[in-house]
C-alpha positions as CSV (number, residue, x, y, z in Angstrom):
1,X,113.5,49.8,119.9
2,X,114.6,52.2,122.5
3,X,112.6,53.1,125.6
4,X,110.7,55.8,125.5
5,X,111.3,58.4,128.1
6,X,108.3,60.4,129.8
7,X,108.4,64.3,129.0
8,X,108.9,66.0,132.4
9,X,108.5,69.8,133.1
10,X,111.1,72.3,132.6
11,X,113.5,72.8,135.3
12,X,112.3,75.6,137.9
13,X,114.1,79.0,137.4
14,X,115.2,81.1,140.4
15,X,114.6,84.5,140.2
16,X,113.5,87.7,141.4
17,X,109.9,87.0,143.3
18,X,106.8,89.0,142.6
19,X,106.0,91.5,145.0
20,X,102.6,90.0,146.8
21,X,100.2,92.4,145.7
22,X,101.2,92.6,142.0
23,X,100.8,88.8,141.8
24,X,97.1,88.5,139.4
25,X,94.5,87.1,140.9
26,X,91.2,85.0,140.2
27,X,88.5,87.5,139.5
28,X,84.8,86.3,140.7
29,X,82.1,86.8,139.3
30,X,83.8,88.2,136.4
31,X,82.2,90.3,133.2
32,X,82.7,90.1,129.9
33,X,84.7,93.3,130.1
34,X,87.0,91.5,132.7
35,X,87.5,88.6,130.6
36,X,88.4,90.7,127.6
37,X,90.9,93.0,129.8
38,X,92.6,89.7,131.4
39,X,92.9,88.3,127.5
40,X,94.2,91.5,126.3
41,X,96.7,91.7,129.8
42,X,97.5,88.0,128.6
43,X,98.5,89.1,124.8
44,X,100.0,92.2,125.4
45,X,102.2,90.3,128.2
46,X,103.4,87.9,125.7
47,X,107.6,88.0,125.1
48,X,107.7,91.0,127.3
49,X,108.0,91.5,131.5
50,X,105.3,90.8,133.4
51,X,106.4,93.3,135.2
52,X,106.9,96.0,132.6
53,X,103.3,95.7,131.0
54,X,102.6,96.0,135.3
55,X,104.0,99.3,135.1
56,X,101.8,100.3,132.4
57,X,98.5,98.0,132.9
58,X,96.3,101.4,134.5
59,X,97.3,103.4,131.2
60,X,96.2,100.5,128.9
61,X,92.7,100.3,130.6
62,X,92.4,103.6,130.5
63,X,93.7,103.7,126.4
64,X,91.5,101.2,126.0
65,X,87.9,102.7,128.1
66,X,88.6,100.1,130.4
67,X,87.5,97.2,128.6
68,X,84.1,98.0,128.0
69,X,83.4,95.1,125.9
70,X,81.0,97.3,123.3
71,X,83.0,100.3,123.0
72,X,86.3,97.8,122.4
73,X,84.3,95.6,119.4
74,X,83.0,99.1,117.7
75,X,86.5,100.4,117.2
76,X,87.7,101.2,114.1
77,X,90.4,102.3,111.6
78,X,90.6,106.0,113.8
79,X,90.6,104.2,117.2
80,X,93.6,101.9,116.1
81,X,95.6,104.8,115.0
82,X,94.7,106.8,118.5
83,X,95.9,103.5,120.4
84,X,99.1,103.7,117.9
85,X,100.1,106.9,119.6
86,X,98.7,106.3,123.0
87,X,101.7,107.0,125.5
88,X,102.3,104.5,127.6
89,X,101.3,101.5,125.9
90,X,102.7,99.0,123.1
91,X,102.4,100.1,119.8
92,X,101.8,96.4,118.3
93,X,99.4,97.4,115.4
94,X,98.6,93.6,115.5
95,X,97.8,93.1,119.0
96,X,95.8,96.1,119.4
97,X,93.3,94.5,116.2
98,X,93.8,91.4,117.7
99,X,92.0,93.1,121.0
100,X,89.3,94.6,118.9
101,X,88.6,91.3,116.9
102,X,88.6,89.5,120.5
103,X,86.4,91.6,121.6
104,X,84.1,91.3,118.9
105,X,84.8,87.2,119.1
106,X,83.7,87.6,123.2
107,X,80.0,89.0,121.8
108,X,79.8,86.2,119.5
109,X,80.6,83.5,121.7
110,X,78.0,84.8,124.4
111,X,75.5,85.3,121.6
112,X,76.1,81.5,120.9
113,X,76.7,79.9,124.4
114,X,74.6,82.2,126.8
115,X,77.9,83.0,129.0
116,X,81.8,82.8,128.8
117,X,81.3,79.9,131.5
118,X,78.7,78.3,129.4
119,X,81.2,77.8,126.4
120,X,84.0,76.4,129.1
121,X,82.3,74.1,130.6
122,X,80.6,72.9,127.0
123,X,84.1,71.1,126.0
124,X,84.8,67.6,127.4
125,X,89.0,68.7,128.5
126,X,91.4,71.7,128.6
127,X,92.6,70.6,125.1
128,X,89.1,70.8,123.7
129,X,88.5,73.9,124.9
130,X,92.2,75.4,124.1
131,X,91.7,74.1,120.5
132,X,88.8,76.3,119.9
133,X,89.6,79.2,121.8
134,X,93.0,79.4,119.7
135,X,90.6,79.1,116.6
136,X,87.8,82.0,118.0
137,X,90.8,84.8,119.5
138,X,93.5,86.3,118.3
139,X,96.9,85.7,120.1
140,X,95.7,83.3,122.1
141,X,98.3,80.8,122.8
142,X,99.0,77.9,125.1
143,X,100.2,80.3,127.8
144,X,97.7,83.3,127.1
145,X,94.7,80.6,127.5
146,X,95.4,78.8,130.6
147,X,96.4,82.6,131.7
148,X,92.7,83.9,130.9
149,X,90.9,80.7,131.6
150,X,92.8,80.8,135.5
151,X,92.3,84.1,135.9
152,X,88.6,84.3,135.3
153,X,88.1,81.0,137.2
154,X,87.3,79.1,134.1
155,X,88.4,75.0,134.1
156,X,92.3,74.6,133.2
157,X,93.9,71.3,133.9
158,X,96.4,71.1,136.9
159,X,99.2,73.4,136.5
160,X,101.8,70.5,137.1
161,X,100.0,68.5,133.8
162,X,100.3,71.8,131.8
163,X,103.9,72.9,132.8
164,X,105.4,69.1,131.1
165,X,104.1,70.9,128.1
166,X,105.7,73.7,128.1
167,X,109.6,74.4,126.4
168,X,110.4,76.6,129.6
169,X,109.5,77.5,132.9
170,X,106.8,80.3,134.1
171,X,107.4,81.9,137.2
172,X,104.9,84.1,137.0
173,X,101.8,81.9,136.1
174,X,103.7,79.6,138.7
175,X,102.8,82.5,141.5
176,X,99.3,83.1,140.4
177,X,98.3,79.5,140.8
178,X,100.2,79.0,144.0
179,X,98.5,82.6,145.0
180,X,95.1,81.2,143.8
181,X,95.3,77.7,145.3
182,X,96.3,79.5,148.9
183,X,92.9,81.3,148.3
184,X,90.9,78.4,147.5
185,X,90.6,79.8,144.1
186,X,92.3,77.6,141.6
187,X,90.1,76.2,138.7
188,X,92.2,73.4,138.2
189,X,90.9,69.7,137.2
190,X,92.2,66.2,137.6
């Protein structure tokens, strides 16, 4: 039977470094508006340059009443046409409802858990906790997760573990930890 061979993580890609100050960083204290902006940032980030939705990111908040959790989740049919024309942001019909219903999923799990943190901290591992969060929010992938869960200071495992997992390299999320950790900020277990 052959020898199994340990899964190691994708090979680092040079490229084009992100400017200091455009690099995200770990929000404390954050609100439930800021958690649903750094989800939303996460989603809309997806296949596309970080840098590109960069570009754009003051126009989205302002297209989308900068995050006010309550105004977001009572958004309906009008306000996802509006968003559909909005200049400056991406018309993804899909990832605009997917913000709304996020929204709306935010509410539900602080109705249920108290706090954001409160839910984190109730699963026993990142993979607990990334199983349900991919069931509760729209778009939320892998990436988008340990994104949003970094971000808002929220328990991810360490980003060396979660990179084997990945098919390719992530620059990006590779200079926000680095950035974090310099600032004694990173969430990271084990």
């Amino acid at each position: 039977m052959p020898k199994k061979t340990p899964k190691t993580a994708p090979p680092l890609r040079a490229g084009k470094a992100t400017p200091p100050e455009k690099i995200p960083r770990v929000i404390p204290a954050p609100t439930l508006d800021d958690h649903l902006e750094v989800m939303t940032r996460a989603i809309f980030q997806a296949g596309l340059s970080w840098a590109f939705i960069e570009s754009r990111w003051e126009t989205f908040r302002a297209a989308f009443g900068n995050f006010a959790i309550a105004a977001v989740a009572a958004y309906g049919d009008y306000d996802v046409e509006r968003l559909m024309t909005e200049d400056g942001i991406v018309h993804s019909r899909s990832k605009i409802v997917g913000t709304i219903a996020n929204a709306r999923a935010l509410q539900a799990l602080v109705a249920e858990y108290g706090d954001v943190a409160a839910y984190a901290k109730s699963f026993p591992s990142y993979d607990a906790l990334y199983a349900d969060a991919k069931k509760r929010f729209a778009y939320l992938g892998d990436l988008s997760c340990y994104y949003w869960l970094f971000r808002t200071g929220l328990p991810v495992i360490a980003f060396e573990s979660w990179m084997v997992r990945q098919k390719s390299d992530h620059p990006r999320m590779r200079e926000m930890v680095t950035l974090g950790r310099s600032e004694n900020r990173s969430s990271e277990t084990g």
